[in-house]
ZABADREN-387463 format. One record per residue (C-alpha): residue number from 0; y, z, x. Coordinates in Angstrom, 2 decimals, decimal comma, m for minus. Last residue first. Layout:
! residues N
VEXKE   num         v         w         u
VEXKE   NUM         Y         Z         X
...
! end
This chain:
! residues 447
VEXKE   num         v         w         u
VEXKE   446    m15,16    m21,51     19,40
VEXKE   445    m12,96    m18,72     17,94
VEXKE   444     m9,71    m17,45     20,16
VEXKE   443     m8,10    m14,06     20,27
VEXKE   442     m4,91    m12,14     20,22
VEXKE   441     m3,94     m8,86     19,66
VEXKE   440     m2,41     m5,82     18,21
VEXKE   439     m3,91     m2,68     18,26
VEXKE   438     m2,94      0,26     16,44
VEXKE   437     m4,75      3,62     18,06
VEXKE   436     m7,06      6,39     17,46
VEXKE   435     m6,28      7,39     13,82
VEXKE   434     m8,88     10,69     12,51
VEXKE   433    m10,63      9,10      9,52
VEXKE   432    m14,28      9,59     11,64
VEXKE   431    m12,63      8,40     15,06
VEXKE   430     m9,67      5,25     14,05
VEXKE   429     m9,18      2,02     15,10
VEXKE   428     m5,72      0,70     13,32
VEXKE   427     m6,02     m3,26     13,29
VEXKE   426     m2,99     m6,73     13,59
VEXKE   425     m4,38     m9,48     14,65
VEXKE   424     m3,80    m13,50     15,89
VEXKE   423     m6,07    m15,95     15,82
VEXKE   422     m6,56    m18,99     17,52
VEXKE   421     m9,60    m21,87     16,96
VEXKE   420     m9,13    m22,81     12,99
VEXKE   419     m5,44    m23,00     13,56
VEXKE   418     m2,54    m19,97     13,33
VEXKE   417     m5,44    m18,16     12,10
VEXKE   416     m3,86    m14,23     10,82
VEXKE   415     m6,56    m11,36     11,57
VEXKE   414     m6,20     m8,18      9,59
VEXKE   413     m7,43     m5,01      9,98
VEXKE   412     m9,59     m1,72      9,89
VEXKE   411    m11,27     m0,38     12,51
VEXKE   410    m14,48      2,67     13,26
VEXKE   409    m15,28      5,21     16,26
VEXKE   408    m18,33      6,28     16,53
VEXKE   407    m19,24      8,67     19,14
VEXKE   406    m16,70     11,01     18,21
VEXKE   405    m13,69     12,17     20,50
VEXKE   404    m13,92     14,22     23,98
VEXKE   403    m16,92     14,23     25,31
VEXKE   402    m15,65     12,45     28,24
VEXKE   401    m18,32     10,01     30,07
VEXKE   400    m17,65      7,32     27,38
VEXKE   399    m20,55      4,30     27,94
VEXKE   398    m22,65      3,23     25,17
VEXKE   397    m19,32      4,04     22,78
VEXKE   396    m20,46      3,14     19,04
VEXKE   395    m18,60      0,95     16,52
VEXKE   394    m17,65      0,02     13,51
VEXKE   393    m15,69     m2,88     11,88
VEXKE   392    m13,93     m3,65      8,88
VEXKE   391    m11,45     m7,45      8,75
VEXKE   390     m9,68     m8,78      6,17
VEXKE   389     m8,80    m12,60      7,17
VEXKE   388     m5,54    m14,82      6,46
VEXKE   387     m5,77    m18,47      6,85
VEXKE   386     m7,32    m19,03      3,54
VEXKE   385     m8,79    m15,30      2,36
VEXKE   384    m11,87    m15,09      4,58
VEXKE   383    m13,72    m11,63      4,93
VEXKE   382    m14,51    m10,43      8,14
VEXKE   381    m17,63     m7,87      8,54
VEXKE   380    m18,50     m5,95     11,41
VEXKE   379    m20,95     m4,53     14,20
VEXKE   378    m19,31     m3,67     17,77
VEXKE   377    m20,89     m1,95     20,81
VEXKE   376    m18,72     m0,01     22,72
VEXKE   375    m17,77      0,25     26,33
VEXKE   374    m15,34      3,02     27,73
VEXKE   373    m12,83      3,89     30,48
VEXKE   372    m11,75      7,09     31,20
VEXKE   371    m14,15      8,29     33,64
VEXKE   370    m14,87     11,89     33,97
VEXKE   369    m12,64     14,37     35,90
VEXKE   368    m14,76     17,13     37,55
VEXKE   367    m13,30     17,13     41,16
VEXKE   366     m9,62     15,97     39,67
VEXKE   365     m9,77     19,24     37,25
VEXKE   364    m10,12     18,78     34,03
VEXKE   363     m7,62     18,55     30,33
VEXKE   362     m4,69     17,26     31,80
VEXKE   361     m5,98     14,66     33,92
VEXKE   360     m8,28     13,93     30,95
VEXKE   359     m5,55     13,61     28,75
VEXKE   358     m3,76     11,67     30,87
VEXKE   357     m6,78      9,17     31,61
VEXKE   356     m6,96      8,47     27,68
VEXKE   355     m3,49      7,45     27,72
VEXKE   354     m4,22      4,79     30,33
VEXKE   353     m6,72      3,26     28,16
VEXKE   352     m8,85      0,44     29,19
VEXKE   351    m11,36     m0,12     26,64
VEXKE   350    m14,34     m2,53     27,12
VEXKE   349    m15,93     m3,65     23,39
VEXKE   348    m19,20     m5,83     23,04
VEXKE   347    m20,45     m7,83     19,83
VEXKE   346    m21,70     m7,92     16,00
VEXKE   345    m20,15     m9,81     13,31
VEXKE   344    m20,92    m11,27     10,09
VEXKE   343    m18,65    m13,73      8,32
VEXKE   342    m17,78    m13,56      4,57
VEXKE   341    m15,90    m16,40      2,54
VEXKE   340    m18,31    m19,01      1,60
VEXKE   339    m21,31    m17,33      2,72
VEXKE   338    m22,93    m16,20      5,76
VEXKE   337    m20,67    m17,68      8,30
VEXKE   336    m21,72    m16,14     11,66
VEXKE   335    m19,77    m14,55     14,21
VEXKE   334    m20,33    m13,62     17,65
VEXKE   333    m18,20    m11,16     20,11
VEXKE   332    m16,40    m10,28     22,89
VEXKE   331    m13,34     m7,32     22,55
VEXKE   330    m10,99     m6,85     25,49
VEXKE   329     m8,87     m4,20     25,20
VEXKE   328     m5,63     m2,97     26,74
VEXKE   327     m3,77      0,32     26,86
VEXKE   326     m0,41      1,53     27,37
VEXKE   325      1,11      5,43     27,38
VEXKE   324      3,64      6,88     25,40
VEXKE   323      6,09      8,94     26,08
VEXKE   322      8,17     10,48     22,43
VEXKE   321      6,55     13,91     23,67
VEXKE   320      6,46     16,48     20,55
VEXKE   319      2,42     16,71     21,42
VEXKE   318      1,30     15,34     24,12
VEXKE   317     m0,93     12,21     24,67
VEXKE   316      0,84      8,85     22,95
VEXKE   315     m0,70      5,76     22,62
VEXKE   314      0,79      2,29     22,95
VEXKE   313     m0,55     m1,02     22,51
VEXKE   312     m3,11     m4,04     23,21
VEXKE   311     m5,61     m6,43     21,91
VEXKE   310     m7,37     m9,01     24,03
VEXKE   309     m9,68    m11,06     21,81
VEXKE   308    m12,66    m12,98     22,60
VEXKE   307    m15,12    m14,86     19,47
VEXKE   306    m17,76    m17,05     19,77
VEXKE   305    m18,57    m18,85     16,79
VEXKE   304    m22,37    m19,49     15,22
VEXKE   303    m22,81    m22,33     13,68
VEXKE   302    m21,06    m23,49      9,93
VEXKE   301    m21,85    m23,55      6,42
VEXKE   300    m19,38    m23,75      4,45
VEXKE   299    m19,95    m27,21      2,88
VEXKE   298    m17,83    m27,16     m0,93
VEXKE   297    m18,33    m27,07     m4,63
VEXKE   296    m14,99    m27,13     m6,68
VEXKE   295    m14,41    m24,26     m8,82
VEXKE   294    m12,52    m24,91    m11,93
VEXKE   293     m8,28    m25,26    m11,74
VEXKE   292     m7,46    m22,28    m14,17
VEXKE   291     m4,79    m23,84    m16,71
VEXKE   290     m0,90    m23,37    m15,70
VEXKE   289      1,01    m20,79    m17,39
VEXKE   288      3,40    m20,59    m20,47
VEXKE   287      4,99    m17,76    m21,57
VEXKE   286      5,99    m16,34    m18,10
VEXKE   285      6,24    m12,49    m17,16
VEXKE   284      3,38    m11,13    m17,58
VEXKE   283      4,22     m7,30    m18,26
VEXKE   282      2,16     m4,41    m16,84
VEXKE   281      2,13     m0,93    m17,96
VEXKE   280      1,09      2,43    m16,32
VEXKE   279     m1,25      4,79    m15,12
VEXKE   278     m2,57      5,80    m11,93
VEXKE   277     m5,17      8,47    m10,60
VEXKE   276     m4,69      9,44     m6,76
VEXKE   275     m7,07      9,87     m3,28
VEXKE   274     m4,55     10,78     m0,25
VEXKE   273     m5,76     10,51      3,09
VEXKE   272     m2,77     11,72      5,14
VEXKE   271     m2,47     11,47      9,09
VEXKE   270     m4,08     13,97     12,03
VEXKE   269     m1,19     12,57     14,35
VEXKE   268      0,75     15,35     16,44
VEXKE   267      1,73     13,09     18,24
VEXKE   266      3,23     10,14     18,90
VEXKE   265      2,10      6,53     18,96
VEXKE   264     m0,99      8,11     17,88
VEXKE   263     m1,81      5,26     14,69
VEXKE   262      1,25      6,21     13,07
VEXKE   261     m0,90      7,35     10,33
VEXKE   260     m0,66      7,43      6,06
VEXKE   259     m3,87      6,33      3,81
VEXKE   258     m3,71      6,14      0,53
VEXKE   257     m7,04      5,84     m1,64
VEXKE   256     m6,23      4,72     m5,45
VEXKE   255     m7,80      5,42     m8,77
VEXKE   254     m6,85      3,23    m11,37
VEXKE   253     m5,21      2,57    m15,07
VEXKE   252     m3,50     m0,40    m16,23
VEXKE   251     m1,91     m0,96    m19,67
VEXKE   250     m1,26     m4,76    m20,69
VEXKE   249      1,84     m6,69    m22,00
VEXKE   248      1,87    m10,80    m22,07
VEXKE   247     m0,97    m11,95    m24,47
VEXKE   246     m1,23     m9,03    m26,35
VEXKE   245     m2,22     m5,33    m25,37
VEXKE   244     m4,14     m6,16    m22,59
VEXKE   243     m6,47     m3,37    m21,11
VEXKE   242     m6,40     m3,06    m16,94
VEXKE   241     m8,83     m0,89    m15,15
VEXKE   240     m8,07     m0,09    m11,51
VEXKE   239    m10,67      0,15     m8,27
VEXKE   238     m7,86      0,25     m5,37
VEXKE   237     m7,25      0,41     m1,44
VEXKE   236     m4,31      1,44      0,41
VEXKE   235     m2,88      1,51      4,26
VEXKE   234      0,11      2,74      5,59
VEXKE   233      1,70      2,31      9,29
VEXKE   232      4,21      4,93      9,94
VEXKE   231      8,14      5,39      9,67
VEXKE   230     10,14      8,84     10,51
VEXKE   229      7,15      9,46     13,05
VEXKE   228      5,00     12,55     13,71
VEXKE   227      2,49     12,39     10,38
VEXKE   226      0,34     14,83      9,86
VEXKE   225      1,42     17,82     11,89
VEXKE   224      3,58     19,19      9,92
VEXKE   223      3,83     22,49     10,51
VEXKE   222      6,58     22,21     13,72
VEXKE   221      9,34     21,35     10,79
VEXKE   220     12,80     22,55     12,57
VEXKE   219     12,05     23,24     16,02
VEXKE   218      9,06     20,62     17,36
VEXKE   217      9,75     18,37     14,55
VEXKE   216      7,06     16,79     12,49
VEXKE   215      8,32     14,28     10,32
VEXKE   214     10,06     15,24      7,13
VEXKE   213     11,39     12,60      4,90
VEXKE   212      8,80      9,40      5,94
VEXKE   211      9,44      6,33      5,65
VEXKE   210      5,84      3,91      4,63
VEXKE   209      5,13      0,92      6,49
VEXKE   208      2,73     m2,15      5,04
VEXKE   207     m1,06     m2,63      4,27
VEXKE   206     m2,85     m3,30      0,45
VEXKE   205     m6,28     m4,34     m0,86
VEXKE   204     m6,58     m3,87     m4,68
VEXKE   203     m9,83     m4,22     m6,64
VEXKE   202     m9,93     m5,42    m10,21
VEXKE   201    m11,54     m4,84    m13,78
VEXKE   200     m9,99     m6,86    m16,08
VEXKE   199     m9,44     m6,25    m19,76
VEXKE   198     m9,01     m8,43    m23,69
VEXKE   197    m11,20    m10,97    m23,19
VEXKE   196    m13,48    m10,00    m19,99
VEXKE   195    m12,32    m10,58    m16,30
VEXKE   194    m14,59     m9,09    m14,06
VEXKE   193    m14,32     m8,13    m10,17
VEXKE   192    m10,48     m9,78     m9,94
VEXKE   191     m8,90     m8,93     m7,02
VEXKE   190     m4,98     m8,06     m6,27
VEXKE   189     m4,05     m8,90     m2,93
VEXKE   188     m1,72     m6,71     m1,30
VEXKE   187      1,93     m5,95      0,45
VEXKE   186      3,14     m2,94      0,71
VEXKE   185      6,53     m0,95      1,06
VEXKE   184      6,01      3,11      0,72
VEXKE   183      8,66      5,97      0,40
VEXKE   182      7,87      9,47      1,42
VEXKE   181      8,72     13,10      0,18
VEXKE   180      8,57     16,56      2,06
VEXKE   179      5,70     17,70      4,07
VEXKE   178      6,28     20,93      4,86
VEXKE   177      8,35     21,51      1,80
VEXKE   176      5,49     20,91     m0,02
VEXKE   175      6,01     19,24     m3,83
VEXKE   174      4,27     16,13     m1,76
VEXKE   173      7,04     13,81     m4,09
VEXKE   172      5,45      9,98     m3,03
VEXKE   171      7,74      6,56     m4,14
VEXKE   170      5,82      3,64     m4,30
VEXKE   169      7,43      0,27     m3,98
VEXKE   168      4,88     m2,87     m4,05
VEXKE   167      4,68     m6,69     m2,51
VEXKE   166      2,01     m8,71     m4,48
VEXKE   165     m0,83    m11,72     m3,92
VEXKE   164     m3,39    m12,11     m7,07
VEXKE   163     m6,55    m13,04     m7,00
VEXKE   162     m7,64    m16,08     m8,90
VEXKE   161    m11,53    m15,47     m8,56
VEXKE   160    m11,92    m15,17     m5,12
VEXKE   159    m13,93    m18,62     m4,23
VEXKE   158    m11,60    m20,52     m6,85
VEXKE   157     m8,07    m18,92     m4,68
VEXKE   156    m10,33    m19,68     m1,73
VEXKE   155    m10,27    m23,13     m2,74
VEXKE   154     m6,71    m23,82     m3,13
VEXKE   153     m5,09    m24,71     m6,32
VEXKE   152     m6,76    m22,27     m8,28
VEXKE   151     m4,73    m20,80    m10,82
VEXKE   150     m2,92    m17,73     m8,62
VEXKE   149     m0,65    m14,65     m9,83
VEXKE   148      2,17    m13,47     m7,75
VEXKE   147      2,36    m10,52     m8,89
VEXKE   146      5,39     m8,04     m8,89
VEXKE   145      5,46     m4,26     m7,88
VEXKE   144      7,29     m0,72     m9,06
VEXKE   143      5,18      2,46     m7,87
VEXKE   142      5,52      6,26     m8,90
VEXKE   141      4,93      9,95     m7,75
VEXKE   140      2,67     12,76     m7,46
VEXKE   139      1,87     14,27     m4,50
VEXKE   138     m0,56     17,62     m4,71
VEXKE   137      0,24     19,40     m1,74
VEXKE   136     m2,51     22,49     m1,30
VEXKE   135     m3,91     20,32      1,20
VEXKE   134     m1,05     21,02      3,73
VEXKE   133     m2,41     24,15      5,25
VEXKE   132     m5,87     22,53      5,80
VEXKE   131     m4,63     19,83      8,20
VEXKE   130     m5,52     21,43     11,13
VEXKE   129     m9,13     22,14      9,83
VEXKE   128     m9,91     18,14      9,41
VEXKE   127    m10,45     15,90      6,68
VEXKE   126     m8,93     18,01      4,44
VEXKE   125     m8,30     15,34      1,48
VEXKE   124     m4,58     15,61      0,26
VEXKE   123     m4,54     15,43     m3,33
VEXKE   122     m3,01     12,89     m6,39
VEXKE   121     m0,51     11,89     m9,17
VEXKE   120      0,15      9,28    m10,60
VEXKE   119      3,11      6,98    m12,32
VEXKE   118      2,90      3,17    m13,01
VEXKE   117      4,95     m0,02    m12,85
VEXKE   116      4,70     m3,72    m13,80
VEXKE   115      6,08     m7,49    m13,44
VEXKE   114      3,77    m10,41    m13,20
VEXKE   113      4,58    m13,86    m11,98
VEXKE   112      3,19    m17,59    m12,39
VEXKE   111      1,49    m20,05    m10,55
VEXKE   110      1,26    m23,45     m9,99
VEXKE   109      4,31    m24,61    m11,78
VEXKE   108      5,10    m27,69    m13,47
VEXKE   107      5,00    m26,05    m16,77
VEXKE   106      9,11    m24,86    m16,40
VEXKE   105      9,72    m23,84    m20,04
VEXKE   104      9,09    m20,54    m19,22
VEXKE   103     12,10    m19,90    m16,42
VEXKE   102     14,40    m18,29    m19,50
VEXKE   101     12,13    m15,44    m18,69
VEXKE   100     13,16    m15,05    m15,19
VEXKE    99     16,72    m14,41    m16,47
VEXKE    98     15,28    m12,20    m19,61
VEXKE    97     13,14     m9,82    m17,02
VEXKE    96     16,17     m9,65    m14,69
VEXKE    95     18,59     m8,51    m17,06
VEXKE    94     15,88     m6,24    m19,39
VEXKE    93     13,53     m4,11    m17,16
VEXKE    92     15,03     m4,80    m13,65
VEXKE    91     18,36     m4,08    m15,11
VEXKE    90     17,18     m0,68    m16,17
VEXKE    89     15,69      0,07    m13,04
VEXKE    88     18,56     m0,55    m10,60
VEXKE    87     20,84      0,85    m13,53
VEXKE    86     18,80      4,21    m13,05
VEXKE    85     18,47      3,91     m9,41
VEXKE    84     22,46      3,30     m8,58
VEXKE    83     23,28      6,85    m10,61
VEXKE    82     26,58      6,81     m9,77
VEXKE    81     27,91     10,33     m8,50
VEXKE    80     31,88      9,46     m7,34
VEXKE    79     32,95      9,53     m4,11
VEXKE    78     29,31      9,16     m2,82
VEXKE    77     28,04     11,87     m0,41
VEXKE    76     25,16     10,93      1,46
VEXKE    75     22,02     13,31      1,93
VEXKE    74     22,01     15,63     m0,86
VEXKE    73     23,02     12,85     m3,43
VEXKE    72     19,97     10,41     m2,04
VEXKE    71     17,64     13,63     m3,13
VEXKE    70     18,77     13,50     m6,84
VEXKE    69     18,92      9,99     m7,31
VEXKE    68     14,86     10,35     m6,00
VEXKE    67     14,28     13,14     m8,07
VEXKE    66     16,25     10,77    m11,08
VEXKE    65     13,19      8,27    m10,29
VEXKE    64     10,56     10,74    m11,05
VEXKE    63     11,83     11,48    m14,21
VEXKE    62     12,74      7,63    m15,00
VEXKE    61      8,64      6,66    m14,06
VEXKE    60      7,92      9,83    m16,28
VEXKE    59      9,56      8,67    m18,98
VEXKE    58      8,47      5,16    m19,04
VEXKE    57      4,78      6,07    m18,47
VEXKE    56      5,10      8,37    m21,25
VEXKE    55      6,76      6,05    m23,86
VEXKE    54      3,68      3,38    m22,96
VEXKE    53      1,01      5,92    m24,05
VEXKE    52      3,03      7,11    m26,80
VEXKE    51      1,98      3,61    m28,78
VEXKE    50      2,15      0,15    m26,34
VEXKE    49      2,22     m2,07    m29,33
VEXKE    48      4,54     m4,35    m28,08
VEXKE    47      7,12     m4,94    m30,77
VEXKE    46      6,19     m1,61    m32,88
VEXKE    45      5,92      0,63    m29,63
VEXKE    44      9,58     m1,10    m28,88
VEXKE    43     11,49     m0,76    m32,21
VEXKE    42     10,55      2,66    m33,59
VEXKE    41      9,54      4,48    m30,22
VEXKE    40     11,96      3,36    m28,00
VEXKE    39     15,22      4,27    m29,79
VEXKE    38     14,20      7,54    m31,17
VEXKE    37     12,97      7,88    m27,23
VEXKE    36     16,08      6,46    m25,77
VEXKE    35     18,03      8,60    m27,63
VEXKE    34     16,01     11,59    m26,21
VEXKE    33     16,77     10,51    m22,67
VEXKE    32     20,05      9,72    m22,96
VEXKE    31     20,83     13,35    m23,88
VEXKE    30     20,19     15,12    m20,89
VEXKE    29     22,10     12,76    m19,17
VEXKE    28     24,68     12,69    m21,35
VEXKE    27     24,58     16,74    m21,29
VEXKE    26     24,64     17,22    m17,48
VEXKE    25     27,15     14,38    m16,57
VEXKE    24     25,80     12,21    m13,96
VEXKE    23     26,90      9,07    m14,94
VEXKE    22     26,02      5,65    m15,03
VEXKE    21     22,44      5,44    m16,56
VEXKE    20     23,87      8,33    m19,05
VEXKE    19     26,17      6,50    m20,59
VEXKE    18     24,44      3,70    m20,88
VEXKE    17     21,61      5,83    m23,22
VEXKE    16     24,24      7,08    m24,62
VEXKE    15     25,35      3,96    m25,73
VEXKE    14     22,00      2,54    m26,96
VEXKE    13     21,39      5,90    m28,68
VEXKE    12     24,25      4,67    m30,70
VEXKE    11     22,72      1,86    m31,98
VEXKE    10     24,81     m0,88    m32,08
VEXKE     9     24,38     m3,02    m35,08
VEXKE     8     21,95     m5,60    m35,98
VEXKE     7     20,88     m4,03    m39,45
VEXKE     6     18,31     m2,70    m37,97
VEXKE     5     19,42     m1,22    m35,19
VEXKE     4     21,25     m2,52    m31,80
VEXKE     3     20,81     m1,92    m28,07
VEXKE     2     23,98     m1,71    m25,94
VEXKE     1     23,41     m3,87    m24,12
VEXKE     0     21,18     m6,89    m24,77
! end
């Protein structure tokens, strides 16, 4: 497949500039790759896949954004001789990889088969509080690589959710603030299907993992951001996206994502991103033949009411710059009840015993008018069943918090793993009004 060839089945020779410039860093091949791979692209490609100038641009701008990062890796290691590792990363991605898992078609006995894709966007920073409000005039733009797993059914909450698919993702985020820098996100997510017509889908995209950070907040060098404090956070994103198939295999996607960056107050500063962004991009299936949908098969759900108790700990931090941190621990009772297949209602007591809270106030008020630290909530939620994995949204009010200090509500987002029907495992980020409070991670049983 390389170099590409014309016509007539010869070389093309935009095909070997277009290698040229992958693998060096000469100003005019790489400047020139670019347009040969457009007279390439457009005449062969767009008349193969139908993708038009809609597919050329998502191309581009994915390679633009991806010679930024070549760019940036330069300034911080010196190689011996200026590669461009990204560009041949990409390219072999696209064809090598592409034709090796291709040759995989014949294989039927599958249960499930993969999807390749990519997209570029570009977003804001919400100012969900005044100490933020320097950094909102970022707007991040950036790009994301991913594969599908994609589902047929063959277990029942695959037929409850409507074949979801399961995904790890690679976004890369350019702030344009030197404040803020760039970051680099890993995720994994479940893709879900709302409506699946003939030729588009309309889906919803659930997705957690770490994101590195460029330019943490430093107490000398970068004392402005105060965002995000640590070189590697917790990330979070959610997705309503549009997809429109272009033939049986190729399909453009469009969205609008929420991103949301915290380290959870592990160390501080810690007022975190909320980052609301527009996506667009293509989407290649990557197997010609794929299992039939296994239908629905009825089944009993219903189930009484469990009892639920869960200790969840962690670490908070209390002044700003400081890398202490200070432990807490949690003990969350509650009741559950199955009302549907998948969904489970919640609603319960909270006691939190947070030594980090107790440092503030020691800080913060005299020992004659120090309130207590500790606090009781009361708990409503919603935990959504996805096999032995659960989504899980909760919020809260304190009945007891003598401190003013914080909101009244307080709100979490997480995941519970089952290791068997009775224990449970979890993983949540409580936050105050989009304003991270703590990750918790704890352990529970369900009786």
């Amino acid at each position: 497949m390389l170099p590409s060839r014309d016509r007539r089945g010869k070389p093309a020779a935009g095909g070997y500039l277009a290698v040229a410039g992958l693998v060096t860093d000469s100003p005019t091949i790489a400047c020139s790759w670019r347009w040969c791979f457009a007279i390439h692209l457009i005449p062969y490609k767009i008349a193969t896949y139908s993708v038009g100038m809609a597919g050329y641009f998502c191309i581009y701008h994915v390679l633009l954004e991806i010679r930024y990062v070549n760019e940036y890796i330069y300034a911080q290691i010196k190689f011996p001789m200026k590669i461009n590792l990204l560009y041949l990363l990409y390219f072999f991605v696209l064809t090598g990889w592409t034709g090796q898992l291709q040759a995989q078609d014949e294989n039927v006995g599958r249960n499930h088969s993969y999807t390749i894709g990519g997209n570029i966007f570009r977003g804001f920073i919400i100012n969900h509080t005044d100490a933020i409000g320097h950094l909102t005039i970022a707007q991040p733009s950036g790009f994301e690589v991913y594969i599908n797993r994609n589902s047929y059914g063959e277990k029942y909450w695959q037929q409850a959710y409507n074949y979801p698919d399961v995904g790890v993702s690679l976004s890369y985020f350019n702030y344009r603030n030197e404040v803020l820098g760039k970051a680099v996100t890993a995720l994994g997510y479940m893709d879900f299907y709302l409506k699946r017509m003939a030729r588009s889908e309309l889906i919803a995209k659930l997705g957690t993992g770490l994101v590195y950070s460029t330019n943490p907040y430093d107490l000398d060098k970068n004392n402005k951001n105060v965002a995000i404090s640590t070189t590697f956070s917790y990330a979070m994103q959610a997705r309503l996206g549009f997809n429109f198939r272009l033939s049986d295999r190729l399909k453009i996607t469009s969205a609008v994502t929420l991103t949301h960056f915290s380290n959870g107050g592990v160390r501080l500063p810690n007022k975190g991103l909320n980052i609301p962004s527009a996506n667009i991009g293509l989407a290649h299936q990557m197997d010609r033949l794929r299992p039939a949908y296994i239908q629905p098969t009825p089944a009993d759900w219903r189930e009484n009411v469990k009892l639920n108790a869960q200790l969840s700990t962690g670490f908070k931090a209390v002044e700003v710059g400081s890398k202490k941190a200070f432990p807490f621990l949690n003990l969350h009772l509650y009741a559950d009840k199955r009302v549907s297949r998948m969904s489970a209602l919640q609603l319960g007591m909270e006691g939190f015993y947070n030594l980090a809270y107790r440092e503030d106030l020691k800080n913060n008020f005299s020992q004659d008018e120090r309130p207590d630290f500790r606090r009781l909530g009361l708990m409503a939620g919603h935990e959504l069943f996805v096999g032995d994995i659960s989504l899980v949204v909760q919020m809260g009010m304190y009945l007891y918090k003598p401190s003013a200090r914080n909101y009244p509500i307080y709100q979490r987002y997480g995941l519970k793993y089952y290791l068997k029907p009775s224990l449970f495992t979890s993983f949540s980020l409580k936050t105050h009004l989009g304003t991270a409070d703590v990750l918790e991670f704890g352990i529970g049983i369900r009786r």
